[in-house]
PAZAPA-4460 file (N, C-alpha, C; in steps of 0.05 Angstrom, whole numbers, plus 32768, in hexadecimal, padded with zeros to 4 digits):
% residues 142
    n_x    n_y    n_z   ca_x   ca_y   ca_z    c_x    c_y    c_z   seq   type   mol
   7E8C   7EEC   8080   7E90   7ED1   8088   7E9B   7ED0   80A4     1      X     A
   7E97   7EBB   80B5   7E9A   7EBD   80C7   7EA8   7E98   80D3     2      X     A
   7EB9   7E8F   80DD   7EC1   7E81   80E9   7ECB   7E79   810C     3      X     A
   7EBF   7E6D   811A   7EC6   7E65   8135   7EE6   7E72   813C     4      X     A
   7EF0   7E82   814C   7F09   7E7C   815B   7F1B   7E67   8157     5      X     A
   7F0C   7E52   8166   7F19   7E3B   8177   7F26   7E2D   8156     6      X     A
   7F13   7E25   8142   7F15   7E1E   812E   7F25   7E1F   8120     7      X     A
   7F28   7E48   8115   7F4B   7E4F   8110   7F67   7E4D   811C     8      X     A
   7F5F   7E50   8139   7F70   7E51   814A   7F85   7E29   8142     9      X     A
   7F6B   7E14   8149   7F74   7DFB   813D   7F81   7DFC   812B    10      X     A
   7F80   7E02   8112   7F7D   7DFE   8101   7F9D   7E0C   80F7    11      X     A
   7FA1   7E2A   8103   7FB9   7E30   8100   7FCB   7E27   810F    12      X     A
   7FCF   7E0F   8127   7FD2   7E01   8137   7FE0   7DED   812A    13      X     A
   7FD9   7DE0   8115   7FDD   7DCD   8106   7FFA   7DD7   80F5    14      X     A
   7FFC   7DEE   80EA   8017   7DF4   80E5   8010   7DF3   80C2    15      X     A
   7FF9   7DF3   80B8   7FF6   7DF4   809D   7FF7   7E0E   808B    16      X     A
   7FEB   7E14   8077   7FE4   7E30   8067   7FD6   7E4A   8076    17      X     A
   7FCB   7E3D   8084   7FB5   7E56   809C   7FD3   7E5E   80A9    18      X     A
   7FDE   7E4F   80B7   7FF2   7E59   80CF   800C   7E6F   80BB    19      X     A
   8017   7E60   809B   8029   7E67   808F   801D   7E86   807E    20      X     A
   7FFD   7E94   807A   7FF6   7EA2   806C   7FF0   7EB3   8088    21      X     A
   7FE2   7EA9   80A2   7FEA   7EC2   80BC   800A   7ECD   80BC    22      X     A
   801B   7EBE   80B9   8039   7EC2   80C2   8040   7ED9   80AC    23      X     A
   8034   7ED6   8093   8044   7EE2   8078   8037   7EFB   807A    24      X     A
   8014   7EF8   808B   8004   7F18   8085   8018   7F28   8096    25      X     A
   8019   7F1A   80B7   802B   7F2F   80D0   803B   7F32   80C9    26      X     A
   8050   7F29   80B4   806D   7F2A   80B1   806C   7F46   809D    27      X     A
   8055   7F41   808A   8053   7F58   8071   8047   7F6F   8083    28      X     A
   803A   7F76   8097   8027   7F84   80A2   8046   7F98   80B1    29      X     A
   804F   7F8A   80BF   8062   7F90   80C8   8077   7FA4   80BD    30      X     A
   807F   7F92   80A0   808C   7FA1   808B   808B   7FBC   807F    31      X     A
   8070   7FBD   807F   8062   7FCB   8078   8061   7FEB   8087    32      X     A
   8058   7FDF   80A4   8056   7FF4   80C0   806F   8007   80CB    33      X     A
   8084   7FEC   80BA   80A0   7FFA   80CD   80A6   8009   80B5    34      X     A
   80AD   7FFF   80A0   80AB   8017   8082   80A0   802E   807E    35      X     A
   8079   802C   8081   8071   804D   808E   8081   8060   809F    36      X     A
   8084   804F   80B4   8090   8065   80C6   80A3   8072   80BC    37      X     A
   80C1   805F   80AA   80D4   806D   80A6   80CB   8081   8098    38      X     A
   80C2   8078   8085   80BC   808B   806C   80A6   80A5   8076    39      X     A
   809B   80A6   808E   808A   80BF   8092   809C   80DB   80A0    40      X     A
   80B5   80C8   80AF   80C9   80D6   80C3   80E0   80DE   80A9    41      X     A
   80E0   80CC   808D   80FB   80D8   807E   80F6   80E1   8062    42      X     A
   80DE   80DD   8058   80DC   80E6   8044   80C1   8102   803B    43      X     A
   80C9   8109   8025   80B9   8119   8021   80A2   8114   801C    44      X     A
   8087   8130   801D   8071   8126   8019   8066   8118   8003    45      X     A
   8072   812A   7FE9   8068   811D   7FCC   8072   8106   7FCA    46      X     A
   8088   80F8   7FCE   8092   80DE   7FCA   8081   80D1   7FE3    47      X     A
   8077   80D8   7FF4   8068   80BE   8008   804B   80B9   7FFE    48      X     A
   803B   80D0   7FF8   802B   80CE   7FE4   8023   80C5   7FCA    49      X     A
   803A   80BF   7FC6   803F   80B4   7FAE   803F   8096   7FB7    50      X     A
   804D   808C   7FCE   8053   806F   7FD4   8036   8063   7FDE    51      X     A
   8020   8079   7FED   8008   8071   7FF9   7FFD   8069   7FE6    52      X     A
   7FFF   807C   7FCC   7FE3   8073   7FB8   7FEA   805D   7FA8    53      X     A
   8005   805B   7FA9   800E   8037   7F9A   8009   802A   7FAE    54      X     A
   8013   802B   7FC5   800A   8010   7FD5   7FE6   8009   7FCF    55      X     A
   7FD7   8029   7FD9   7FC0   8021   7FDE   7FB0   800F   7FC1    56      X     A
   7FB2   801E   7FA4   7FAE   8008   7F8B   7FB5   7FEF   7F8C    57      X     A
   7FD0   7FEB   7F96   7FD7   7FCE   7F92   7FD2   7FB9   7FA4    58      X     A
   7FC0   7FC9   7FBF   7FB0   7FB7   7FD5   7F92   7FB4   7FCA    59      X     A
   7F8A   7FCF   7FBD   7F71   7FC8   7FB8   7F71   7FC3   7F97    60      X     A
   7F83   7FBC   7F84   7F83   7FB4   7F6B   7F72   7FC5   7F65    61      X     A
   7F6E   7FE1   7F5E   7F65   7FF1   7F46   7F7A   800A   7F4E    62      X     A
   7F7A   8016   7F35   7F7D   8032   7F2D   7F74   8046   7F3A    63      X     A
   7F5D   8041   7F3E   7F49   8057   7F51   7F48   8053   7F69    64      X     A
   7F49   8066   7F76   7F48   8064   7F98   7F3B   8079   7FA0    65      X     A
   7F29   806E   7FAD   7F16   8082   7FB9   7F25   8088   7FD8    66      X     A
   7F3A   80A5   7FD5   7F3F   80A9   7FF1   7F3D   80CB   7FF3    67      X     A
   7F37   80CD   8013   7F36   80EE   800E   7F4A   80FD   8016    68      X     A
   7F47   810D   8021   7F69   8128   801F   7F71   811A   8041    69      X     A
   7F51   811C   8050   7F55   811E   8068   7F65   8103   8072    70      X     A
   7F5B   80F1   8060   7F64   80D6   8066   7F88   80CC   805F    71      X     A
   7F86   80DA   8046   7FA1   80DA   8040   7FB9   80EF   8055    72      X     A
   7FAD   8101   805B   7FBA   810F   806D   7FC2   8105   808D    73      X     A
   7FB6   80F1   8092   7FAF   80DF   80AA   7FCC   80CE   80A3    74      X     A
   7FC3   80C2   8090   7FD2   80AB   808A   7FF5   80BD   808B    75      X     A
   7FF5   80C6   807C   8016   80D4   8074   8018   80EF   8091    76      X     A
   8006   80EB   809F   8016   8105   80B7   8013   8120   80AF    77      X     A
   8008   8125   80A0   8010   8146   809F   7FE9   8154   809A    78      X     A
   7FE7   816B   8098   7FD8   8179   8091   7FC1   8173   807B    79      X     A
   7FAD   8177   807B   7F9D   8175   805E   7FA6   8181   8049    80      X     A
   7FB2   819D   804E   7FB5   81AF   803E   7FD2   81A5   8035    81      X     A
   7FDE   8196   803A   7FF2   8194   803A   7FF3   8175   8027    82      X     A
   7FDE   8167   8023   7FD5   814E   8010   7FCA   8168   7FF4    83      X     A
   7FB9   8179   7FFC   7FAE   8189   7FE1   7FCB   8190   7FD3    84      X     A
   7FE1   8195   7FDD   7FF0   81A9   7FD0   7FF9   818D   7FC2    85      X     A
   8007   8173   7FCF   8011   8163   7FC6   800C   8153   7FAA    86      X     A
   7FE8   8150   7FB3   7FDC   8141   7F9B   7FDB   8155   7F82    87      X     A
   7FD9   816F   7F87   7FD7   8182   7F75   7FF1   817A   7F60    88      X     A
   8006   8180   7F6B   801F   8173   7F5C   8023   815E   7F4C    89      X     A
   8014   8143   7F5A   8013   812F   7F48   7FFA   812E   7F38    90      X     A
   7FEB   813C   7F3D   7FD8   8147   7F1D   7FE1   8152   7F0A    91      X     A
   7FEE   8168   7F13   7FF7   8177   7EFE   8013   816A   7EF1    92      X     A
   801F   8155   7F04   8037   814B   7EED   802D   8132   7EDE    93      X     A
   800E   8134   7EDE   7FF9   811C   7ED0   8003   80FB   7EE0    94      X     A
   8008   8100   7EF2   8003   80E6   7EFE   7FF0   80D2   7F0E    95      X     A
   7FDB   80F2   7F19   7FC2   80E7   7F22   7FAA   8101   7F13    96      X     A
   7F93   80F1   7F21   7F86   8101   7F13   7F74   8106   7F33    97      X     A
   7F75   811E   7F3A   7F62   8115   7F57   7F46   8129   7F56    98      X     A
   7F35   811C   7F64   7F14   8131   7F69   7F08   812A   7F7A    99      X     A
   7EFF   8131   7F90   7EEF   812A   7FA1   7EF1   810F   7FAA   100      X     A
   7F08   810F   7FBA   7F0E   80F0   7FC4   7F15   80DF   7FB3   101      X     A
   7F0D   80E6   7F98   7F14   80CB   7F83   7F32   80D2   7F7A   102      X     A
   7F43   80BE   7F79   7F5C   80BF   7F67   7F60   80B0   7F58   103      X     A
   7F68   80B0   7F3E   7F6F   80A4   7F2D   7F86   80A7   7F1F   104      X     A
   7F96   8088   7F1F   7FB0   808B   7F1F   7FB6   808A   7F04   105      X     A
   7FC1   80A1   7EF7   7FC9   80A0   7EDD   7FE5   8099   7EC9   106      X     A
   7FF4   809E   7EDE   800D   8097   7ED2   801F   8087   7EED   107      X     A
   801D   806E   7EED   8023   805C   7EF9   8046   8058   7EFF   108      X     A
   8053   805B   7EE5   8067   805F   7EE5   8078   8071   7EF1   109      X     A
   806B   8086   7EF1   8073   809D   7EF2   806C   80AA   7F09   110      X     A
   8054   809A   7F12   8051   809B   7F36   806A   808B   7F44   111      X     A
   806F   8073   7F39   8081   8064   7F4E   809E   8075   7F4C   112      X     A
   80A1   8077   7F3A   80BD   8090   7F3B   80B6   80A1   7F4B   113      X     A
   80A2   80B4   7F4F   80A4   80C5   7F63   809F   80B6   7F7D   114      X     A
   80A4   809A   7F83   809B   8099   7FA7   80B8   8098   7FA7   115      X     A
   80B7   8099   7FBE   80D1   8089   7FD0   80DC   806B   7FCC   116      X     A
   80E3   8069   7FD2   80F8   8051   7FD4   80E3   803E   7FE4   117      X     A
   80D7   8042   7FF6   80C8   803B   800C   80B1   8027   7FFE   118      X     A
   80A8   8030   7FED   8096   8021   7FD6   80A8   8005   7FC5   119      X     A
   80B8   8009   7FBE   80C7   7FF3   7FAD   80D2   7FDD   7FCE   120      X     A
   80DA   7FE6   7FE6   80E4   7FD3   7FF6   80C9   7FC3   8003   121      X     A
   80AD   7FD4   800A   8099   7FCD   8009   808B   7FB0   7FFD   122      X     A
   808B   7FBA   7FE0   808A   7FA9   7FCD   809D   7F9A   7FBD   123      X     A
   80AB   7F92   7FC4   80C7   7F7D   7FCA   80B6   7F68   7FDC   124      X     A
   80AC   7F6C   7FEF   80B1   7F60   8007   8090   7F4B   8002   125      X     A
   807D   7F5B   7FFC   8069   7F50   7FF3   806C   7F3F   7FD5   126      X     A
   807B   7F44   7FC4   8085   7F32   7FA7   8095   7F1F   7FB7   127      X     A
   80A4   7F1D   7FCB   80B4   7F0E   7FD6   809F   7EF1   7FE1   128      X     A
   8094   7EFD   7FF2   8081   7EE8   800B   806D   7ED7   7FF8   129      X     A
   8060   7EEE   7FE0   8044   7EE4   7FE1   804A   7EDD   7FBB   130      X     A
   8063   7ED9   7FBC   806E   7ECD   7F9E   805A   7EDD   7F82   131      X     A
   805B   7EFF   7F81   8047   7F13   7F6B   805E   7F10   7F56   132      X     A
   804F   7F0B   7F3C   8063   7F0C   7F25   806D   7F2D   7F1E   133      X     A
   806B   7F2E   7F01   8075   7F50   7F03   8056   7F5C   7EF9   134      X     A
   8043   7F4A   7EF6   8028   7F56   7EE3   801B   7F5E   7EFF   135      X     A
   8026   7F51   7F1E   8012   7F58   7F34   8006   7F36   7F36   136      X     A
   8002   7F29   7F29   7FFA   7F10   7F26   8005   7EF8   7F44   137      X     A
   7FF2   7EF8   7F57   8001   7EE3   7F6C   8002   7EC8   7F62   138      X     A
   8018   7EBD   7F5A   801A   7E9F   7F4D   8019   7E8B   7F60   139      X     A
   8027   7E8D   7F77   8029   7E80   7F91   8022   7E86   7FAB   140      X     A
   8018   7E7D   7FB9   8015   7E90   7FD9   802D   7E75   7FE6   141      X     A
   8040   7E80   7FEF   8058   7E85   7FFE   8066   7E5F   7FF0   142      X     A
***
């Protein structure tokens, strides 16, 4: 889809839901950016890996995520080999299930215990703005 500039630009101009759902994405984007950082400079690998693959399900609403070592290694700063050893761990403590880029998150619970802290202030912030019940369910936008 595609819309004019000038149009949005109006339109968020006006001070309505367009201007109040830009303000809430930069504010969450933000949240979000300055949280990575901390959490890449203070926490450990398995707990940030743990926070990527909850964030990344609960942006893209499934279980499965198609991501690869290299990509995840990008994302969290360190080594490939250094995502193999990590995800290895959370297979074997049955929390994911990983193969060839595919992951599948198996024990949900038991992933968010192992992230960081970084994941729950994260997702605070997004239940906060964009009013998510506890099922994930958005009841309100802002």
């Amino acid at each position: 889809m595609r819309i004019r500039s000038e149009i949005v630009r109006e339109e968020f101009l006006k001070g309505g839901m367009l201007q109040k759902l830009v303000h809430a994405f930069a504010y969450l984007q933000l949240v979000q950016v300055t949280q990575s950082v901390l959490c890449n400079r203070m926490h450990p690998v398995n707990a940030r890996l743990a926070r990527w693959l909850l964030t990344s399900a609960d942006r893209m609403e499934s279980s499965v995520l198609n991501l690869t070592q290299e990509f995840l290694a990008q994302m969290l700063g360190v080594q490939r080999s250094t995502v193999t050893v990590a995800a290895g761990e959370l297979q074997t403590e049955g929390m994911i299930e990983y193969s060839r880029g595919k992951i599948q998150i198996l024990n949900r619970p038991g992933l968010i215990n192992s992230a960081c802290e970084c994941y729950a202030t994260v997702e605070s912030s997004y239940k906060r703005i964009l009013k998510i019940d506890e099922n994930g369910t958005t009841r309100y936008m802002l």
